[in-house]
C-alpha positions in Angstrom: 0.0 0.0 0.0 1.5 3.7 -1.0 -0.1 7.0 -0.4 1.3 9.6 -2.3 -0.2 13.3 -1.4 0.0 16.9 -3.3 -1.5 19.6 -4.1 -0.5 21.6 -1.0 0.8 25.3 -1.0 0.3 28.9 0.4 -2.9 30.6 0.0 -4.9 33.7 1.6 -7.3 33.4 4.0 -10.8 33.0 2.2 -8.6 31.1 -0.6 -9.4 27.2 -2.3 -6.8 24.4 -2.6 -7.1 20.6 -3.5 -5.5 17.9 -2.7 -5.0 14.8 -4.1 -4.0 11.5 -2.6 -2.5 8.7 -5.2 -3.2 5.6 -3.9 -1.7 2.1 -5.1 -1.6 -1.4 -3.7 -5.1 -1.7 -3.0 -8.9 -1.2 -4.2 -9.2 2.6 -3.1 -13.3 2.3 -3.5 -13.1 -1.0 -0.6 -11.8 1.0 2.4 -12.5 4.0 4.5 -9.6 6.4 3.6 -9.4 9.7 4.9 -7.4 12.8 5.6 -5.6 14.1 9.1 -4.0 17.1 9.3 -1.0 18.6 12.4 -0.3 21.5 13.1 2.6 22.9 15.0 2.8 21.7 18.1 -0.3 20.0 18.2 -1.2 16.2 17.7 -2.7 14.9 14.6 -6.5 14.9 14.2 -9.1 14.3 11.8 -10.3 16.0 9.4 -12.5 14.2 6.8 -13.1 10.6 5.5 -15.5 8.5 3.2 -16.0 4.5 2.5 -18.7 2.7 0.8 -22.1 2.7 1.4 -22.0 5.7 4.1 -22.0 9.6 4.4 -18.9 11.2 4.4 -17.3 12.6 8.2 -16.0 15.8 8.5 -14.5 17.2 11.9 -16.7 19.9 13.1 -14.0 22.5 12.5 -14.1 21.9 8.4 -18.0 20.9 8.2 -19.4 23.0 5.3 -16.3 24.1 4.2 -14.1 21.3 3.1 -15.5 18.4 1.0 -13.8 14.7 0.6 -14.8 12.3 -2.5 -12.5 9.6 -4.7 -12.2 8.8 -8.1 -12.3 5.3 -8.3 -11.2 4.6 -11.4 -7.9 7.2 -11.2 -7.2 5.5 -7.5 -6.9 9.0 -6.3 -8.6 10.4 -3.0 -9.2 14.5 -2.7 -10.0 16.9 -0.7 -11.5 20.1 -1.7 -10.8 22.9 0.8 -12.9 26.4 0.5 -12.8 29.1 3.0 -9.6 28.4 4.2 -8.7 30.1 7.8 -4.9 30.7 9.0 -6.0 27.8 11.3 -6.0 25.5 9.2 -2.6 25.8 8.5 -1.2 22.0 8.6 0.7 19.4 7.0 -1.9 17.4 5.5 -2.0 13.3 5.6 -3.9 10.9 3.9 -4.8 8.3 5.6 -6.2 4.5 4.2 -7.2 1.6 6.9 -6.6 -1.8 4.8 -7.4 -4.8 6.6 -7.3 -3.3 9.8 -3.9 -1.7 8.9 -3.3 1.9 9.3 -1.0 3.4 6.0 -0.2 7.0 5.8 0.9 9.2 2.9 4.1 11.7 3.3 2.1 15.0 4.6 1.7 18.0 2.5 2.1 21.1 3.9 -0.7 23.9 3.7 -0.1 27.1 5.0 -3.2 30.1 4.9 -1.7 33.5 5.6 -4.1 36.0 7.1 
């Protein structure tokens, strides 16, 4: 399993960015995948996720603003981030559970400037 992230990058407050999560070495449409994100000095914590057959999950903190989905057939995972605040400044990980094994992609850093 490989989780390869990007799409991160420096944007004002108010600003969009995607990201994108290549995923390989399994059936990305199978498992409940999702994105995490850590800030500086703070743990990790969730931020979104999806799998089959149920609503997405969004931490309270991005509800309404940040939307998860997959493209099955490109294997790739995304997450579309609107409104972004300076607080959600954060290296970004995506995150697949496979057989009841955690994998995690390399982070990618966002940064929101006020």
């Amino acid at each position: 399993v490989q989780l390869q992230a990007s799409g991160g990058g420096l944007v004002q407050s108010g600003g969009s960015l995607r990201l994108s999560c290549a995923a390989s070495g399994f059936t990305l449409g199978y498992y409940d995948v999702g994105w995490f994100r850590q800030a500086p000095g703070k743990e990790r914590e969730f931020v979104a996720s999806i799998r089959s057959g149920r609503d997405p999950r969004y931490a309270d903190s991005v509800q309404g603003r940040f939307t998860i989905s997959r493209d099955n057939a490109k294997s790739t995972l995304y997450l579309q981030m609107n409104s972004l605040k300076p607080e959600d400044t954060a290296v970004y990980y995506c995150k697949a559970n496979v057989q009841s094994e955690n994998y995690w992609g390399q982070g990618d850093q966002v940064t929101v400037s006020s």
